[in-house]
Structures are given as C-alpha cells and as structure tokens.
N, CA, C and O atoms as a GROMACS GRO file, in nm:
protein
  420
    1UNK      N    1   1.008  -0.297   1.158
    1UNK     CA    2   0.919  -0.183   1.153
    1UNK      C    3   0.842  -0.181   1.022
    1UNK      O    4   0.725  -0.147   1.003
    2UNK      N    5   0.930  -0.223   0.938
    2UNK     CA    6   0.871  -0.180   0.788
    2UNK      C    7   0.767  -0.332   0.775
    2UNK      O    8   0.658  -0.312   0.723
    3UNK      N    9   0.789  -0.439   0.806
    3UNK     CA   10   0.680  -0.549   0.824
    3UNK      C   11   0.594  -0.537   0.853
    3UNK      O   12   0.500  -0.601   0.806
    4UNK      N   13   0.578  -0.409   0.985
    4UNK     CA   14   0.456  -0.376   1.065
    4UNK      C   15   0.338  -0.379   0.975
    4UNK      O   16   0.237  -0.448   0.959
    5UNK      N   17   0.386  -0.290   0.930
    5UNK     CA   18   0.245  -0.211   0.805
    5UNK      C   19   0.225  -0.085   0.861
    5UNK      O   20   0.162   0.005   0.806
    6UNK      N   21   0.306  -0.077   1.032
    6UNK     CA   22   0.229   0.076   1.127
    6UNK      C   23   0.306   0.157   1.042
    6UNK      O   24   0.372   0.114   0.947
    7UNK      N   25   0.295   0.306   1.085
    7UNK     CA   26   0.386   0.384   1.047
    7UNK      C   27   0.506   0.415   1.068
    7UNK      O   28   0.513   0.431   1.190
    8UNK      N   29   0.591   0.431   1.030
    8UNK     CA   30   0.742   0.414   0.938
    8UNK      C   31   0.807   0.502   1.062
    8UNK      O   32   0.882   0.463   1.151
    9UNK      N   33   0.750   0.641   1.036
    9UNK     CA   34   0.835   0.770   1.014
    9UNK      C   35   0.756   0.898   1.135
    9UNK      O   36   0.647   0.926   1.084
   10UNK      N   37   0.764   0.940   1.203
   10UNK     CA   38   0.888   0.894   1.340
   10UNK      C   39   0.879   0.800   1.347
   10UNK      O   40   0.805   0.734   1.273
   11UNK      N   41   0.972   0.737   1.470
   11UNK     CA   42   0.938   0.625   1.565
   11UNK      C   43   1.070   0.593   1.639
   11UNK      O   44   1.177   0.620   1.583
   12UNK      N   45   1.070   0.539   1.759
   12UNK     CA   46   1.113   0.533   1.882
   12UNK      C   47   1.180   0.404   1.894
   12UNK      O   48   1.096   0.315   1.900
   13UNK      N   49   1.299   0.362   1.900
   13UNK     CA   50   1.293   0.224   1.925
   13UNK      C   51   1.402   0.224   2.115
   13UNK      O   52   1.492   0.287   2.171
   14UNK      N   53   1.311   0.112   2.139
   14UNK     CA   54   1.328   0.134   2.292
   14UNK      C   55   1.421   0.004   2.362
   14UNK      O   56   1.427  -0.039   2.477
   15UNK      N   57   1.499  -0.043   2.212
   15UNK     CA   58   1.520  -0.213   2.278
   15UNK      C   59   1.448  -0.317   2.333
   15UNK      O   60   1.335  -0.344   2.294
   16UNK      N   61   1.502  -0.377   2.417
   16UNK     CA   62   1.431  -0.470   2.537
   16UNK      C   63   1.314  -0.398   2.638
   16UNK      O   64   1.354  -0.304   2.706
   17UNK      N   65   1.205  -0.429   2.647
   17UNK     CA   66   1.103  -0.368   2.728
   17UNK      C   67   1.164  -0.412   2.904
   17UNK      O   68   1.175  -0.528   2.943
   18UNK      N   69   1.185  -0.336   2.957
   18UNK     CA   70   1.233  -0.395   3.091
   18UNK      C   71   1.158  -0.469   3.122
   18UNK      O   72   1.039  -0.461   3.090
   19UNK      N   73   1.229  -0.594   3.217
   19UNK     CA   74   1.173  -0.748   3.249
   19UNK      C   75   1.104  -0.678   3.413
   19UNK      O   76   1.028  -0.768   3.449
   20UNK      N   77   1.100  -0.608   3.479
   20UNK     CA   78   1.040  -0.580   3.534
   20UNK      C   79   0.887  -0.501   3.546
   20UNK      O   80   0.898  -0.393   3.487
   21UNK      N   81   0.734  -0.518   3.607
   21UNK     CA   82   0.664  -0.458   3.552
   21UNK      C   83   0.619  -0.315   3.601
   21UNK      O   84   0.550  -0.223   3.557
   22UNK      N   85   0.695  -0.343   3.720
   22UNK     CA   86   0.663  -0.173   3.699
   22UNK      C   87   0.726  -0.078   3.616
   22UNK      O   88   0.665   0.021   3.574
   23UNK      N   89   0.894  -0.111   3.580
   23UNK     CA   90   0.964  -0.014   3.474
   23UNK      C   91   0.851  -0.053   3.338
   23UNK      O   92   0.799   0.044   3.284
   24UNK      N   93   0.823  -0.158   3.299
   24UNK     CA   94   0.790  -0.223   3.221
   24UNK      C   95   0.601  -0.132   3.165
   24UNK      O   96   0.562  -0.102   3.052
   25UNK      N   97   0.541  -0.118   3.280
   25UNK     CA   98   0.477  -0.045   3.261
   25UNK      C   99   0.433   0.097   3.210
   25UNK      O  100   0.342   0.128   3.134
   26UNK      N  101   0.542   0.185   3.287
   26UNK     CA  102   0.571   0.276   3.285
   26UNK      C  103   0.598   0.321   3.136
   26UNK      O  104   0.540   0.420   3.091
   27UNK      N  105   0.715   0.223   3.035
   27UNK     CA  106   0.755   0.199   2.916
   27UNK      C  107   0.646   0.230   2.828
   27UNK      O  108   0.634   0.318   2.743
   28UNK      N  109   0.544   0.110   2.878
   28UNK     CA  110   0.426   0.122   2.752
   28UNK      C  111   0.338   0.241   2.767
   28UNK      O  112   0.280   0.285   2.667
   29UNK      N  113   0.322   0.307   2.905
   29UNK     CA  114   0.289   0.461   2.937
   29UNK      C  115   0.319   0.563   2.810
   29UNK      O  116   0.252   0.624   2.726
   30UNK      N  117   0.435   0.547   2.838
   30UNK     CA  118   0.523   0.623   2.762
   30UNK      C  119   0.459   0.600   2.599
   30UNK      O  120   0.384   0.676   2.538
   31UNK      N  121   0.514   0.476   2.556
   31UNK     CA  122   0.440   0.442   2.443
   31UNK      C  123   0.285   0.519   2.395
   31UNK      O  124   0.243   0.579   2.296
   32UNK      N  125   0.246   0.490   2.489
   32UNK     CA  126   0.064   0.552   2.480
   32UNK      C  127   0.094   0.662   2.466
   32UNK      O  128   0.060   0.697   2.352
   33UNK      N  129   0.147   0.753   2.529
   33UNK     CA  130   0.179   0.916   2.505
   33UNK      C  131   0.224   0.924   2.419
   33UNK      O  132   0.291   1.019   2.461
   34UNK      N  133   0.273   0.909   2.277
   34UNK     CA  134   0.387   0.905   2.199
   34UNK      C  135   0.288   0.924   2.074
   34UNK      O  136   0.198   0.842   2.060
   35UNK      N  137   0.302   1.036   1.978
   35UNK     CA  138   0.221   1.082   1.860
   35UNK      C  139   0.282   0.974   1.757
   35UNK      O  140   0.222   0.965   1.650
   36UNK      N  141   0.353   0.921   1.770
   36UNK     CA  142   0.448   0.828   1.651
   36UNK      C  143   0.460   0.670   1.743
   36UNK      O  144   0.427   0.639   1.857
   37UNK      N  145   0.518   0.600   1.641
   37UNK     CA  146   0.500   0.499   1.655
   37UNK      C  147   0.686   0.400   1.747
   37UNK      O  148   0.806   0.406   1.721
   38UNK      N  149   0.615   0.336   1.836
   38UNK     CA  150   0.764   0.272   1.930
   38UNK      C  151   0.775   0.102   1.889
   38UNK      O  152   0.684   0.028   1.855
   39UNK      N  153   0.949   0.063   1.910
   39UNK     CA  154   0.947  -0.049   1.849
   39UNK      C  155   1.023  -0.082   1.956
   39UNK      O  156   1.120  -0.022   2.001
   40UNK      N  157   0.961  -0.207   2.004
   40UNK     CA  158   1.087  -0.287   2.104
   40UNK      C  159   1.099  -0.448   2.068
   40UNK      O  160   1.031  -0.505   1.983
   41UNK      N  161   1.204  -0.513   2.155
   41UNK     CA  162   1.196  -0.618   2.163
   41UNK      C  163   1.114  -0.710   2.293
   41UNK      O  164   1.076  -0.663   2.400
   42UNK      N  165   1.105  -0.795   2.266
   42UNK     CA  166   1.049  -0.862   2.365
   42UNK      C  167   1.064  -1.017   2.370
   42UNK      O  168   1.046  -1.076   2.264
   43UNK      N  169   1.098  -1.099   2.492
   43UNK     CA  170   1.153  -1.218   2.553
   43UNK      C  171   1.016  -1.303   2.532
   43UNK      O  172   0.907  -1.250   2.553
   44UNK      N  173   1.031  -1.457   2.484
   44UNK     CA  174   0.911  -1.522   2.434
   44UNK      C  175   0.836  -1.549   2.574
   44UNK      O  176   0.722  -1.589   2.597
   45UNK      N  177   0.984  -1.498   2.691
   45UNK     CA  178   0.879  -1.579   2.854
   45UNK      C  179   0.811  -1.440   2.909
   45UNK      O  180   0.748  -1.429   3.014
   46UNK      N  181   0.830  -1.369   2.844
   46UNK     CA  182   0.759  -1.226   2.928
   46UNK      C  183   0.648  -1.140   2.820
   46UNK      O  184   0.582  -1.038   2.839
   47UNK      N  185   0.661  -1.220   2.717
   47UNK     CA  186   0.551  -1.171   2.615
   47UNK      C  187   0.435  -1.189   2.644
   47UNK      O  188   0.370  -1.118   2.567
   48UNK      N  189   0.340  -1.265   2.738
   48UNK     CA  190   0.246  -1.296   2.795
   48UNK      C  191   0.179  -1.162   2.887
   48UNK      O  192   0.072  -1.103   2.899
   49UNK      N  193   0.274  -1.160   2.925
   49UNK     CA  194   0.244  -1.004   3.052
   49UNK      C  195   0.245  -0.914   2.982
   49UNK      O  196   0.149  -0.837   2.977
   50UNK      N  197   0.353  -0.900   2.910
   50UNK     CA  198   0.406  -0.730   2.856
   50UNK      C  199   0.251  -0.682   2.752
   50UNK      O  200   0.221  -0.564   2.735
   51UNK      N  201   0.160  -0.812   2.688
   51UNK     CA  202   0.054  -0.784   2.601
   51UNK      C  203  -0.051  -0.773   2.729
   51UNK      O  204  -0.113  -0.668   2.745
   52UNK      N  205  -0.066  -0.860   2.800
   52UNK     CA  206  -0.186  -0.810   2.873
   52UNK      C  207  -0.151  -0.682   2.947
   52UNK      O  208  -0.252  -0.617   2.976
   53UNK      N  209  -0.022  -0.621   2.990
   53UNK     CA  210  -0.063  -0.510   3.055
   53UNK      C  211  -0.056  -0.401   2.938
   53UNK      O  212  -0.081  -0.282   2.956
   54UNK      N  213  -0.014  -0.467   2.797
   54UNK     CA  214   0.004  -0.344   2.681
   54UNK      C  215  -0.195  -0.318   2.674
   54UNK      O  216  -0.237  -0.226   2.604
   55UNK      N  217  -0.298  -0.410   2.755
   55UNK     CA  218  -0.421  -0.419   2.686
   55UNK      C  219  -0.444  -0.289   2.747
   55UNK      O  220  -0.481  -0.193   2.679
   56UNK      N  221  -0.416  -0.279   2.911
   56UNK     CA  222  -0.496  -0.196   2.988
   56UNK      C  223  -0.401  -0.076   2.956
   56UNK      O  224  -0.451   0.036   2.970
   57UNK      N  225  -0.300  -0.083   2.922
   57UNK     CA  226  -0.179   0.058   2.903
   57UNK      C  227  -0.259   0.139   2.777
   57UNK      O  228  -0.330   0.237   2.802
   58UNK      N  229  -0.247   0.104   2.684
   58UNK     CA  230  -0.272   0.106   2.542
   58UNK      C  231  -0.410   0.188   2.525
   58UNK      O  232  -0.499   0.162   2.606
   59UNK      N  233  -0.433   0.279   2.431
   59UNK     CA  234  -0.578   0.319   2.425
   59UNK      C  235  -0.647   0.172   2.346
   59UNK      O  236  -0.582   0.087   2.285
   60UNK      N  237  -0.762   0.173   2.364
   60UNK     CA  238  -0.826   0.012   2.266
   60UNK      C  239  -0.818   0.055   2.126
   60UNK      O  240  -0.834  -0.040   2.049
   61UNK      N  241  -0.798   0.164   2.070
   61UNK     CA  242  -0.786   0.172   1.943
   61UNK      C  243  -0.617   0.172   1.893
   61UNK      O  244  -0.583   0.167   1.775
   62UNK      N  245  -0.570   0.176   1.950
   62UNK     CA  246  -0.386   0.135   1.959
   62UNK      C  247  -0.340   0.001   1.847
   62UNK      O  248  -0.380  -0.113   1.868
   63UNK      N  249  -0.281   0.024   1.770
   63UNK     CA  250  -0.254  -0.114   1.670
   63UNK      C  251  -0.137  -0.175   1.735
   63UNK      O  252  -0.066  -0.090   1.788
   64UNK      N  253  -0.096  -0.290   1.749
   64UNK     CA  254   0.004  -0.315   1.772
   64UNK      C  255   0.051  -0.457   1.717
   64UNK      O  256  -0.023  -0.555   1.728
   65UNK      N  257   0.198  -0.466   1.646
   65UNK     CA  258   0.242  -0.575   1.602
   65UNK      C  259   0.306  -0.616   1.655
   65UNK      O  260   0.407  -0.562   1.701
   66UNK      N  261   0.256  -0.782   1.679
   66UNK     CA  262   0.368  -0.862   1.721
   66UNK      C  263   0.432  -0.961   1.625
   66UNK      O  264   0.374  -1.062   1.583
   67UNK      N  265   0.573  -0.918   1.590
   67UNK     CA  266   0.657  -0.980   1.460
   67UNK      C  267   0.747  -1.077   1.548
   67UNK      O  268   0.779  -1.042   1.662
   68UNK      N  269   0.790  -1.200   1.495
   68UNK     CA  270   0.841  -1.302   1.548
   68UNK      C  271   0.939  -1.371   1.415
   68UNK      O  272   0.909  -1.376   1.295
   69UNK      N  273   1.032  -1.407   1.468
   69UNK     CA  274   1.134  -1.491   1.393
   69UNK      C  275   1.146  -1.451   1.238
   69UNK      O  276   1.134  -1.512   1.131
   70UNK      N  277   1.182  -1.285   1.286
   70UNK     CA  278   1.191  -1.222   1.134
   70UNK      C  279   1.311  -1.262   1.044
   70UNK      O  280   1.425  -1.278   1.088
   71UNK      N  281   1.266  -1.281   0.885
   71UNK     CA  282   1.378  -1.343   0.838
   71UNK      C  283   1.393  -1.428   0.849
   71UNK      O  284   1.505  -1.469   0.820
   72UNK      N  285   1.292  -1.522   0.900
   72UNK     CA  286   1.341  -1.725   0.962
   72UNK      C  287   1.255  -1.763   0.840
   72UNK      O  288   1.220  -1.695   0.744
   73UNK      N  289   1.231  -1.901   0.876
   73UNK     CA  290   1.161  -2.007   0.776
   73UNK      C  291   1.005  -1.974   0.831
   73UNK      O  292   0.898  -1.981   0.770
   74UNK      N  293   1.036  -1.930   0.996
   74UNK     CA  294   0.834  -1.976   1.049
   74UNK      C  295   0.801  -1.823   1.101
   74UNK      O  296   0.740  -1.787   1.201
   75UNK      N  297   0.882  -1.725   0.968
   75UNK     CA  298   0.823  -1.565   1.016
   75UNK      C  299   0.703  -1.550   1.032
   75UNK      O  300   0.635  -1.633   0.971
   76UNK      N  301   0.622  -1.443   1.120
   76UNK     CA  302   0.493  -1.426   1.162
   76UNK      C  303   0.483  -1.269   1.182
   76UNK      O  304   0.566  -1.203   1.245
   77UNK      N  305   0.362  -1.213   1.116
   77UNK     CA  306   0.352  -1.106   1.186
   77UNK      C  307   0.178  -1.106   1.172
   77UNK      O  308   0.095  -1.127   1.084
   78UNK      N  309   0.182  -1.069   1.317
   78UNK     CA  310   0.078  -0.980   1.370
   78UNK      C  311   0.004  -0.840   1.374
   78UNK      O  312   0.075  -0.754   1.426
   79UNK      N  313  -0.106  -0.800   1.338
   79UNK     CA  314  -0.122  -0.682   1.348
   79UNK      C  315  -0.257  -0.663   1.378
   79UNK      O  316  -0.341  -0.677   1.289
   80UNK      N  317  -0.319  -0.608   1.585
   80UNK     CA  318  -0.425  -0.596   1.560
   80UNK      C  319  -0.454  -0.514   1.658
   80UNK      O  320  -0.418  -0.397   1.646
   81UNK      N  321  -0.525  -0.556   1.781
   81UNK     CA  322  -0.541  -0.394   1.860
   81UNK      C  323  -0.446  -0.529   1.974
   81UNK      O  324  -0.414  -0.648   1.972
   82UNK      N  325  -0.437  -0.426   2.047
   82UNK     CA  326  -0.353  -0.473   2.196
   82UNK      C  327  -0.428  -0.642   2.242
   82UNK      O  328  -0.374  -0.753   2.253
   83UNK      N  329  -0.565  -0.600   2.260
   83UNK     CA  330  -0.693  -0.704   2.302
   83UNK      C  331  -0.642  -0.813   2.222
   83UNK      O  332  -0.599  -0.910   2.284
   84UNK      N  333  -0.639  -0.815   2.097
   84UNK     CA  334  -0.662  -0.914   2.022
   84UNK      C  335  -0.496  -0.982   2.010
   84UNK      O  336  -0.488  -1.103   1.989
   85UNK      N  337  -0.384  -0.912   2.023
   85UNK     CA  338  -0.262  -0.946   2.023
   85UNK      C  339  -0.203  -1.019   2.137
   85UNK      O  340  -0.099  -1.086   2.131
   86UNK      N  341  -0.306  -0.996   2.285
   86UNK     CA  342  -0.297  -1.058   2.404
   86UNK      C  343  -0.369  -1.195   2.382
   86UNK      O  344  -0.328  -1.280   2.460
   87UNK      N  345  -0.460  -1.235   2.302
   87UNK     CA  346  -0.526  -1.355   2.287
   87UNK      C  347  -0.444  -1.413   2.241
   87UNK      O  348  -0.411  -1.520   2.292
   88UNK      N  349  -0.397  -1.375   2.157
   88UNK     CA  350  -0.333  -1.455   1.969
   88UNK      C  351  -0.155  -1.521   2.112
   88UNK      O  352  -0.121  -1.631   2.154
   89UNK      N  353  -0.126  -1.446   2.122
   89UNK     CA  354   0.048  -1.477   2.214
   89UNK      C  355  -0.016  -1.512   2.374
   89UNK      O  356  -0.078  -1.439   2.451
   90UNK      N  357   0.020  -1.632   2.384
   90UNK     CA  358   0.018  -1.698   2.503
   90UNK      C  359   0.201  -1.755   2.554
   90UNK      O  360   0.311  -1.715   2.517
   91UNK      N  361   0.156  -1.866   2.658
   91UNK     CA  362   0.297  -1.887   2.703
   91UNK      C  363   0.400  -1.949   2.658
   91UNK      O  364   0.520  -1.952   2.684
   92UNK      N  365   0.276  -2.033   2.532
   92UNK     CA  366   0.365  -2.144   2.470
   92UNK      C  367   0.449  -2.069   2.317
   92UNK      O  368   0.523  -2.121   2.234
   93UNK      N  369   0.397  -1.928   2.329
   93UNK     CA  370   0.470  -1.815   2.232
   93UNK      C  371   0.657  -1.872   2.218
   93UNK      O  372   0.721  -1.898   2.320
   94UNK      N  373   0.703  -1.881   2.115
   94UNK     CA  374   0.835  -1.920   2.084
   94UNK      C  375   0.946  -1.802   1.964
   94UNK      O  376   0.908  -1.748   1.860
   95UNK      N  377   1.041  -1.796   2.009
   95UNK     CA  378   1.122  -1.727   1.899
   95UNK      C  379   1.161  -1.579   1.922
   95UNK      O  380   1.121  -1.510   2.016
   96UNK      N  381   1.225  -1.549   1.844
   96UNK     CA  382   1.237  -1.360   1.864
   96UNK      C  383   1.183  -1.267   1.850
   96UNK      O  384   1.167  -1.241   1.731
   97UNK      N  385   1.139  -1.189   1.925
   97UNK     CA  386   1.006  -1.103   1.946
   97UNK      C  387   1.045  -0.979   1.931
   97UNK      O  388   1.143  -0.935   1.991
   98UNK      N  389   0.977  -0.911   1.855
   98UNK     CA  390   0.988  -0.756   1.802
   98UNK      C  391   0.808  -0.703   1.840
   98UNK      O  392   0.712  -0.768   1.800
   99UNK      N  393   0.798  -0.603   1.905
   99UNK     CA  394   0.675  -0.570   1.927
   99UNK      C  395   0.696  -0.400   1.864
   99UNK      O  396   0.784  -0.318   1.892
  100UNK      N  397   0.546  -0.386   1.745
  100UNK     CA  398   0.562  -0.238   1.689
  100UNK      C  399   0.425  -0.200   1.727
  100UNK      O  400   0.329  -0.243   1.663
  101UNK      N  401   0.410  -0.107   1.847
  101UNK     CA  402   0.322  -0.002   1.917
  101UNK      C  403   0.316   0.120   1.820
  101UNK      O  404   0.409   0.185   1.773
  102UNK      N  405   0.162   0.136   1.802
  102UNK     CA  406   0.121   0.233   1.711
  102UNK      C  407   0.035   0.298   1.832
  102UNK      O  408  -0.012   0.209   1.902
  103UNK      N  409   0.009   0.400   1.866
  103UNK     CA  410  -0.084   0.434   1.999
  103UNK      C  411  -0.212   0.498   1.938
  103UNK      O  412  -0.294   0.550   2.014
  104UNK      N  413  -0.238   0.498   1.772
  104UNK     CA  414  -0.345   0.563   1.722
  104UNK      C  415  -0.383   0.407   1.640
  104UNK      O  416  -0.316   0.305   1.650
  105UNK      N  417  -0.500   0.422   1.566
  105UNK     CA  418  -0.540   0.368   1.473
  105UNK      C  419  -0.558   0.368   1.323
  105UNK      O  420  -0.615   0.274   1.268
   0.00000   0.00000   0.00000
C-alpha cells in the first residue's frame, strides 16, 4: 500500500479478487464506489482480465497500482489510470501481484 504512492488511510483490503468474473466484477464495482482506497491480490494468469474489466469498472480518472514481486530483486511498481495499467500487464505478466485501486485521482 505504502509503495503505491495512493492513499494510505482508509483503505480496504479485499485479498484475492475472485477468479471468477462475475464475483470478480462486482468486487471492482464495489471498489469504484468506495471514497478510500482498496488493496487486493491478484494471480499473474488472471491479471490480464481483472485490468481490462478494472478499465470499463473503474471511473477513467481512477489511479491504480499494479505492484509485483514486492521485496524481490525484479520489484515493480506501477502507477497509472486503469487504461494505461491494462496495456503495461499482459499475459506474459509474471510474479506476485498486489493491485492498489484508488477510485479518485
């Protein structure tokens, strides 16, 4: 969370985003409604979907980080709108996935 750069203080952490997309949807719904900021995890084979449907879920001004192999040698973090976080993570995406949903800008 604190890597993000989003904001800290509330925030929601929701675990694993369900591997299914309609719960899965519903999740980032939720997210979008949410005055504070939500933190989940996310699977390197379902990170592909979970960003493109975070594009159309998400308002376009929505920040969202995608942090990977935190604490490793090949840490990464991301931070940009939904759109641009769905380009950047494709299928060949690898490692442990932390996604931090900001639903404002």
């Amino acid at each position: 969370l604190v890597a993000s750069g989003l904001p800290a203080l509330p925030f929601t952490f929701g675990g694993f985003l369900p591997p299914k997309p309609g719960p899965r949807k519903k999740e980032l719904a939720a997210a979008a409604g949410r005055d504070h900021t939500s933190v989940y995890f996310e699977s390197p084979h379902r990170i592909t979907r979970a960003l493109a449907e975070a594009t159309e879920i998400l308002p376009k001004n929505a920040r969202i980080a995608v942090c990977r192999e935190l604490t490793k040698k090949f840490e990464e973090v991301f931070v940009g709108s939904p759109a641009e976080a769905a380009a950047k993570f494709g299928e060949n995406t690898k490692g442990e996935i932390t996604l931090v949903i900001s639903p404002f800008g």
